[in-house]
C-alpha positions in Angstrom: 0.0 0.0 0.0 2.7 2.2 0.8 4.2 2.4 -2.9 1.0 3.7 -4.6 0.1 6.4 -2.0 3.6 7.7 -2.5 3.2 7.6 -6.2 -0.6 9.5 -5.6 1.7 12.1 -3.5 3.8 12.3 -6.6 1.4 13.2 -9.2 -0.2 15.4 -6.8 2.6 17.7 -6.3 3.4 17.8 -9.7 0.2 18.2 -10.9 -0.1 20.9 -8.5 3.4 22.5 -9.6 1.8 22.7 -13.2 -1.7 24.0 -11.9 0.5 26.8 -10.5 2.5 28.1 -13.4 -0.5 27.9 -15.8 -2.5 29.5 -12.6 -0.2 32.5 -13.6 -0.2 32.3 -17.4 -1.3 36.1 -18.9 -0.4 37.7 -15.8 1.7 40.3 -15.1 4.1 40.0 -12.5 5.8 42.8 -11.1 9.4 42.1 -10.2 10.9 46.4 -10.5 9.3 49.3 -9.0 12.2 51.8 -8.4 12.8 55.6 -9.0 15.6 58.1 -9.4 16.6 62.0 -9.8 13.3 63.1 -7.4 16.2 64.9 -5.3 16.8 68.5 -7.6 19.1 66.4 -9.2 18.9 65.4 -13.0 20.8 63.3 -15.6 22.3 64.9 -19.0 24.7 63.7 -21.8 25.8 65.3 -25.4 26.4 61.7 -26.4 24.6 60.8 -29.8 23.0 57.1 -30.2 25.4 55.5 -32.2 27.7 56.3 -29.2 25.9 54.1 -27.1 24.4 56.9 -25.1 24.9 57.3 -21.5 23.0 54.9 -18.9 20.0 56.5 -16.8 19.4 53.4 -15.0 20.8 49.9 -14.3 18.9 47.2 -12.3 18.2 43.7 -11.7 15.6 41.5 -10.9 15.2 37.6 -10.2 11.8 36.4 -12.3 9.8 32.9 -12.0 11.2 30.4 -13.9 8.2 30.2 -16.3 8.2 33.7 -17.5 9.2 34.5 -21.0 8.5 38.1 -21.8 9.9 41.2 -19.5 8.1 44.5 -20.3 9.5 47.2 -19.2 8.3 50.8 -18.9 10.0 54.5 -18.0 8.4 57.3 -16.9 10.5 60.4 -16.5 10.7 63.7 -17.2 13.1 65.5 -19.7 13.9 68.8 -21.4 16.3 70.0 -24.0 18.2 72.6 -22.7 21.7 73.8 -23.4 23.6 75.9 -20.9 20.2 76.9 -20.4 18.8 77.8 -23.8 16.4 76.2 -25.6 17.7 74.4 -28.5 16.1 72.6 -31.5 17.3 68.6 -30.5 15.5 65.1 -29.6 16.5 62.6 -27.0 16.5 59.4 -27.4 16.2 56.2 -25.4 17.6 52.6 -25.8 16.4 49.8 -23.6 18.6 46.6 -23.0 17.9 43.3 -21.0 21.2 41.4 -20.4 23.0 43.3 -22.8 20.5 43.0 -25.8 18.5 45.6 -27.1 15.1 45.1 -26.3 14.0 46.2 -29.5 16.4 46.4 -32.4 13.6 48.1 -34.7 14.5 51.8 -36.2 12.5 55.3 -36.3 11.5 56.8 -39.4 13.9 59.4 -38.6 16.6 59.5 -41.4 19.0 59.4 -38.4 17.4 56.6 -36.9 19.8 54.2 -35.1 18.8 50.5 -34.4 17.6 49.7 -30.9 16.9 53.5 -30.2 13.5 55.7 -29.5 13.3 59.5 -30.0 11.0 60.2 -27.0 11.3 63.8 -27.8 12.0 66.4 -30.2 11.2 70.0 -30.1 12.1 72.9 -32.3 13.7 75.8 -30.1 10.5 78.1 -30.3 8.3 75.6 -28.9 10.4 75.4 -25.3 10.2 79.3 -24.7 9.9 79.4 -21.0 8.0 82.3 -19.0 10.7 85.5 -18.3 10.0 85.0 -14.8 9.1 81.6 -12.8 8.2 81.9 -9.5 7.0 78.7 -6.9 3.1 80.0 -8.4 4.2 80.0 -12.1 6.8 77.7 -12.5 8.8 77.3 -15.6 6.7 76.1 -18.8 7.3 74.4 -21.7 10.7 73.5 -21.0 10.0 70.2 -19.3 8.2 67.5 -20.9 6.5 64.3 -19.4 8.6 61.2 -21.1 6.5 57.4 -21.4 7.7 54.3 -22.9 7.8 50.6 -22.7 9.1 47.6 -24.3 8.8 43.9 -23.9 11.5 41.4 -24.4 12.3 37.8 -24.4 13.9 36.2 -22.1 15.2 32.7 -21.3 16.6 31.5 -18.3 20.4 31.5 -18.5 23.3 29.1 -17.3 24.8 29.2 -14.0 24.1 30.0 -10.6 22.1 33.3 -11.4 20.0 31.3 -14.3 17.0 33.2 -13.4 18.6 36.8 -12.9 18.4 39.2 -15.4 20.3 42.5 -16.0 18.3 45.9 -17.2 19.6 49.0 -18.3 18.2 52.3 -19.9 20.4 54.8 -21.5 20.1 58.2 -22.8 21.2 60.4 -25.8 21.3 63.4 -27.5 19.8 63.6 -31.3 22.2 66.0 -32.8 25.0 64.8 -30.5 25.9 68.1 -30.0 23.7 69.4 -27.4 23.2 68.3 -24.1 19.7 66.9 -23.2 18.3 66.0 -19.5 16.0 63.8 -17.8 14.7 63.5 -13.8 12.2 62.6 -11.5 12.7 58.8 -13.2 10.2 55.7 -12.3 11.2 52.8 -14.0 8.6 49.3 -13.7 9.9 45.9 -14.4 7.2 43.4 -14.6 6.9 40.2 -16.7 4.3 37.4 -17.8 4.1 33.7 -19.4 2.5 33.4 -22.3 0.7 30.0 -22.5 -2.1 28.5 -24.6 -3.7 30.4 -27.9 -1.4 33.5 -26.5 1.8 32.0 -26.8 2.4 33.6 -30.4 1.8 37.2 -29.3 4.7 36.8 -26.8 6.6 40.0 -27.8 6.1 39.3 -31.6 5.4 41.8 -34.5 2.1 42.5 -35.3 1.2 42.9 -39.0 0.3 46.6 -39.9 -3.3 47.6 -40.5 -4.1 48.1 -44.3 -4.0 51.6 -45.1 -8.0 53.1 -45.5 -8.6 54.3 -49.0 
């Protein structure tokens, strides 16, 4: 009697273990919450994209051993400012996971490098800020609210940290002239399994909507 209890004990747990990760299938699982620069302080490079840019944040977070897809989202804010002065530029952001750009796509931007996203470009006219700021009327138009997210494929890796996995965001200027700046930073790490009928929309490219006449 002994044998096929433990054998029921068996299938139980395993059945259970597989209950669990398809429990979590679709889900989004947050692993990253952090944020950075909400002291006065703010980040700024002149470096252009096909420099590599300069890091604005660096993390890393542990995930489930069933999840395939990171997505990963920044929320920031940024201006354009030289020395100052408005100036007509874009900065750009590249997001890596493990030292692989998330997305290796380009911008229609005839300077568009692979793996990078203009985030935001402004001619120098449209950043004008008031003559005057005071705590009641701050400075406007200078600062802009910054979104973005990608998703990425992941696998777990070899070794000890198999199920660790390294993120990094960088910043750079368009023109790589001009300096550009970003602060008050969230970043969100979170990640999902896709299982079942979902499994080919893991990250994949969707086909572009036919044109109306």
């Amino acid at each position: 009697m002994k044998r096929p209890i433990a054998k029921s004990l068996l299938v139980g747990i395993m059945s259970f273990g597989v209950a669990a990760v398809v429990a979590h299938a679709g889900q989004v699982r947050q692993f990253s919450a952090q944020f950075l620069n909400f002291d006065g302080t703010e980040q700024s490079t002149t470096l252009e994209p096909s420099s590599g840019g300069q890091p604005i944040y660096q993390g890393s977070v542990f995930v489930s051993a069933d999840v395939d897809t990171l997505e990963i989202t920044i929320s920031a804010t940024g201006d354009l400012l030289h020395g100052g002065v408005p100036v007509t530029n874009s900065l750009w952001l590249n997001c890596q996971v493990d030292g692989n750009a998330c997305n290796g796509g380009t911008n229609s931007a005839a300077n568009s490098v692979a793996g990078w996203v203009p985030v935001l470009s402004l001619q120098a006219g449209a950043q004008i800020p008031e003559p005057t700021p005071t705590p009641t009327t701050p400075t406007t138009a200078t600062d802009n609210n910054i979104h973005y997210s990608w998703c990425m494929p992941i696998k777990p890796k070899k070794g000890p940290h198999s199920l660790s996995h390294d993120v990094q965001l960088s910043m750079a200027s368009g023109d790589g002239t001009h300096a550009v700046h970003v602060e008050q930073i969230h970043v969100f790490v979170g990640g999902t399994n896709f299982g079942g009928p979902n499994k080919s929309n893991a990250c994949t490219v969707a086909p572009v909507p036919t044109p109306v006449p």
